[in-house]
KEKOL-387448 format. One record per atom (N, C-alpha, C): residue in three letters; x, y, z. Coordinates in steps of 0.02 Angstrom, whole numbers, padded with zeros to 5 digits, always signed. Layout:
<recs>
ALAXYZ/...
</recs>
This chain:
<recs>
UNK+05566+03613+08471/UNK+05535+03675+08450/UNK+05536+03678+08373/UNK+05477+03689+08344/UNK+05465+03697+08285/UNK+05517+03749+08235/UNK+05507+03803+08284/UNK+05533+03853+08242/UNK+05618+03848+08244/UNK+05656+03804+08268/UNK+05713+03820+08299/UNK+05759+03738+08244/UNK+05692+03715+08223/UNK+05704+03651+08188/UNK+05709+03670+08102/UNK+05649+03727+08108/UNK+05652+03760+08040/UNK+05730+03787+08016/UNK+05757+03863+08082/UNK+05797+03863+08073/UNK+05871+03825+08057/UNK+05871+03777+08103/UNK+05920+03723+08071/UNK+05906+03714+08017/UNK+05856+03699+07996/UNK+05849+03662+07931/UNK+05893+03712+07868/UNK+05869+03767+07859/UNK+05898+03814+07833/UNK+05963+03840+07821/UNK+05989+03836+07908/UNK+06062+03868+07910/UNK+06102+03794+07880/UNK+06080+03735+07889/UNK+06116+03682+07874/UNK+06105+03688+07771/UNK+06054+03723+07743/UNK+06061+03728+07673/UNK+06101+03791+07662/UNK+06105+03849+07702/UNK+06166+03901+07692/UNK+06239+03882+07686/UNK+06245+03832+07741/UNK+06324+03794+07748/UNK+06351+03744+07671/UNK+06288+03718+07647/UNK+06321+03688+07597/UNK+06311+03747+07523/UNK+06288+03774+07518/UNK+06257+03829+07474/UNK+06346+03870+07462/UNK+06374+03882+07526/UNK+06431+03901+07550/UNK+06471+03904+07529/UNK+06487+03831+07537/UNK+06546+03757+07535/UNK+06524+03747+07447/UNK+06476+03763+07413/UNK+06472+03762+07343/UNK+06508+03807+07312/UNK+06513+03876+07331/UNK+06524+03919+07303/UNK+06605+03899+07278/UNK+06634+03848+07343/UNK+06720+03854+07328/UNK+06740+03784+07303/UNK+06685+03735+07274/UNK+06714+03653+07272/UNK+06768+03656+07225/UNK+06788+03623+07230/UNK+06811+03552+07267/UNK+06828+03579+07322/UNK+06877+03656+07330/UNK+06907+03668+07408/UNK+06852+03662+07437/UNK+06884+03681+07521/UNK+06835+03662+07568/UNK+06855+03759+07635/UNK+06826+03764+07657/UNK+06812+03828+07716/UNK+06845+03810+07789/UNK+06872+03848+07798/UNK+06902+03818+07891/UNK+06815+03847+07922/UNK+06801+03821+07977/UNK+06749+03832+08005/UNK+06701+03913+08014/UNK+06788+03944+08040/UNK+06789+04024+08054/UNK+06777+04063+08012/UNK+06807+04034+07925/UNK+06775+04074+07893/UNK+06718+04062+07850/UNK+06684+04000+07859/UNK+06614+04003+07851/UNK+06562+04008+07879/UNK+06582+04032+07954/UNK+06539+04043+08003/UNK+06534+04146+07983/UNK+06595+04174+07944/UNK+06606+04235+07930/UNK+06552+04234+07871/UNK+06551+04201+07818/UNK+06512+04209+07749/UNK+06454+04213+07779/UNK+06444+04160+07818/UNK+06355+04165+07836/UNK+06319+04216+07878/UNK+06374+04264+07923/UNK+06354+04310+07949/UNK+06345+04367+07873/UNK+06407+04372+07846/UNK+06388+04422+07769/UNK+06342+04411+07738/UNK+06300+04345+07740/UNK+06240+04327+07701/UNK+06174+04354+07745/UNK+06201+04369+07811/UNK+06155+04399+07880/UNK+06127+04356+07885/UNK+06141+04274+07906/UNK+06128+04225+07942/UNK+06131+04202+07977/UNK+06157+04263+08036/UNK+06206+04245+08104/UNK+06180+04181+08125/UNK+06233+04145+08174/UNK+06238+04123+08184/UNK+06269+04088+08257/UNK+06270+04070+08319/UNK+06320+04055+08360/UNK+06366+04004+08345/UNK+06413+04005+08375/UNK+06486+03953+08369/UNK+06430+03877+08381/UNK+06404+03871+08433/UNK+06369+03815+08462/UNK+06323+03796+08407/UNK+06275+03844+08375/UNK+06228+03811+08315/UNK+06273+03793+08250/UNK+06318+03806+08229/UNK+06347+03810+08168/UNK+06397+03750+08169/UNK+06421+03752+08228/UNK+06464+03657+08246/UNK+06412+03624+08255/UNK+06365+03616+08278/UNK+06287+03563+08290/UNK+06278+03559+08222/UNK+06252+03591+08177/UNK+06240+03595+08120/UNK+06291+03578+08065/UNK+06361+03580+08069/UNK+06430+03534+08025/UNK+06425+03475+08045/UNK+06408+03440+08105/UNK+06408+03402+08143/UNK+06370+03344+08106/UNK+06290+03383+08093/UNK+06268+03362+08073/UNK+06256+03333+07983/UNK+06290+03387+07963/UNK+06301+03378+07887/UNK+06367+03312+07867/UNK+06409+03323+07927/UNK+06451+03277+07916/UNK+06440+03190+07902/UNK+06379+03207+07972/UNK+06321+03131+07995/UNK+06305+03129+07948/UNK+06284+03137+07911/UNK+06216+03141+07832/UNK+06265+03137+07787/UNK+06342+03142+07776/UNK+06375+03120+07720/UNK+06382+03175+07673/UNK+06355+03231+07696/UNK+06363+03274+07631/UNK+06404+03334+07639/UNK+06430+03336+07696/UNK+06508+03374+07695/UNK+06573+03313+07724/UNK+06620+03358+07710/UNK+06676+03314+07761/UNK+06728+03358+07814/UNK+06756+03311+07842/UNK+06795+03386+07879/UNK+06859+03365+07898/UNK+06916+03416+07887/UNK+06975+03383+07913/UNK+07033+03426+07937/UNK+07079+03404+07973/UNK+07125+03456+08008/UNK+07197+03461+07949/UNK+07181+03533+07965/UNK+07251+03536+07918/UNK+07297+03605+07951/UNK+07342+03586+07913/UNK+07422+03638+07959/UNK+07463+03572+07998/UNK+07466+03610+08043/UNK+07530+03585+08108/UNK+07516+03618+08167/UNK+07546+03579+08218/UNK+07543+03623+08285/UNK+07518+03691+08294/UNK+07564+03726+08263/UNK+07583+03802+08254/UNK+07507+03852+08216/UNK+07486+03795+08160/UNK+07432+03830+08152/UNK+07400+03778+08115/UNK+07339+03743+08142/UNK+07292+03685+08144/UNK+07240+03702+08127/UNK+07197+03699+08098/UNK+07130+03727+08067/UNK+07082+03654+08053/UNK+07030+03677+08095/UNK+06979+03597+08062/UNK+06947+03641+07976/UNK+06956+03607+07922/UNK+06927+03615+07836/UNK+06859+03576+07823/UNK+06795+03614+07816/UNK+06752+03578+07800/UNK+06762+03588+07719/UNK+06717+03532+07682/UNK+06724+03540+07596/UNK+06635+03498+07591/UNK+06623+03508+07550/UNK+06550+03455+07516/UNK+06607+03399+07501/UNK+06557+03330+07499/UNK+06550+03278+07469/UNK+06542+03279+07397/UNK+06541+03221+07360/UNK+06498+03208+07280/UNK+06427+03217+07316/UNK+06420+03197+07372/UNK+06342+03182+07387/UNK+06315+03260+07403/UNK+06354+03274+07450/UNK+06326+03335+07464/UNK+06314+03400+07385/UNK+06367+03408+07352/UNK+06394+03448+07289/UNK+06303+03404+07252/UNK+06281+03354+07242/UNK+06234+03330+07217/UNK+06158+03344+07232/UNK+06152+03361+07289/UNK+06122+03372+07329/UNK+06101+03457+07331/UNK+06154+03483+07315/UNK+06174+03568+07288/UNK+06117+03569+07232/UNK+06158+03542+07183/UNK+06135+03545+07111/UNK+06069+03496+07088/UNK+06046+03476+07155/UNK+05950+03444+07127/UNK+05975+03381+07080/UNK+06039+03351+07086/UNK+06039+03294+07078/UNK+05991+03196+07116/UNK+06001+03239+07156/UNK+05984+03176+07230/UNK+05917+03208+07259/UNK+05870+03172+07283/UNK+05808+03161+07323/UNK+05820+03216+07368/UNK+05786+03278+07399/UNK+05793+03309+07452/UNK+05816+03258+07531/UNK+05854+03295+07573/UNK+05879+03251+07607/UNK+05813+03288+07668/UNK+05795+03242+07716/UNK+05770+03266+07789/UNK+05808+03307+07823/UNK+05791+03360+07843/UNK+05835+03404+07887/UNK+05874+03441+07858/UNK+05870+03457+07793/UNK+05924+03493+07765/UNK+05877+03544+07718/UNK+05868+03606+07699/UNK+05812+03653+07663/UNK+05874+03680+07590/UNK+05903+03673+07561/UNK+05933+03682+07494/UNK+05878+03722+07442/
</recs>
């Protein structure tokens, strides 16, 4: 679906737009799934992991678990590539609207 490809395209340039605002740190999932609703970009749990998923594939975020048992959090952050990609360094990527 056209229109549903657009949207990805978009919410996947909100996520790093995001993840810019805080580089080098990086966002636990929950609360950048929170910014993008404040930006009124809602979003579901299911599109917004499809869509990290995919940024991760493409190299221009990363993601990683941090805490302990007790309290475990997956941390997404941009890349150099991705952070480049922000700032109109690098070629527009396919699938991604920045």
């Amino acid at each position: 679906n056209r229109k549903v490809n657009i949207d990805n395209k978009k919410e996947r340039g909100w996520v790093l737009r995001v993840l810019d605002r805080v580089y080098p740190d990086g966002l636990d999932v929950d609360t950048l799934k929170r910014q993008l609703i404040d930006l009124r970009f809602l979003t579901s749990d299911v599109d917004i992991r499809g869509n990290v998923a995919y940024l991760i594939d493409k190299g221009l975020i990363r993601e990683e678990t941090v805490g302990n048992n007790d309290f475990k959090r997956e941390v997404v952050s941009l890349t150099a590539n991705g952070k480049d990609l922000v700032d109109g360094n690098i070629e527009p990527v396919v699938g991604v609207d920045v």
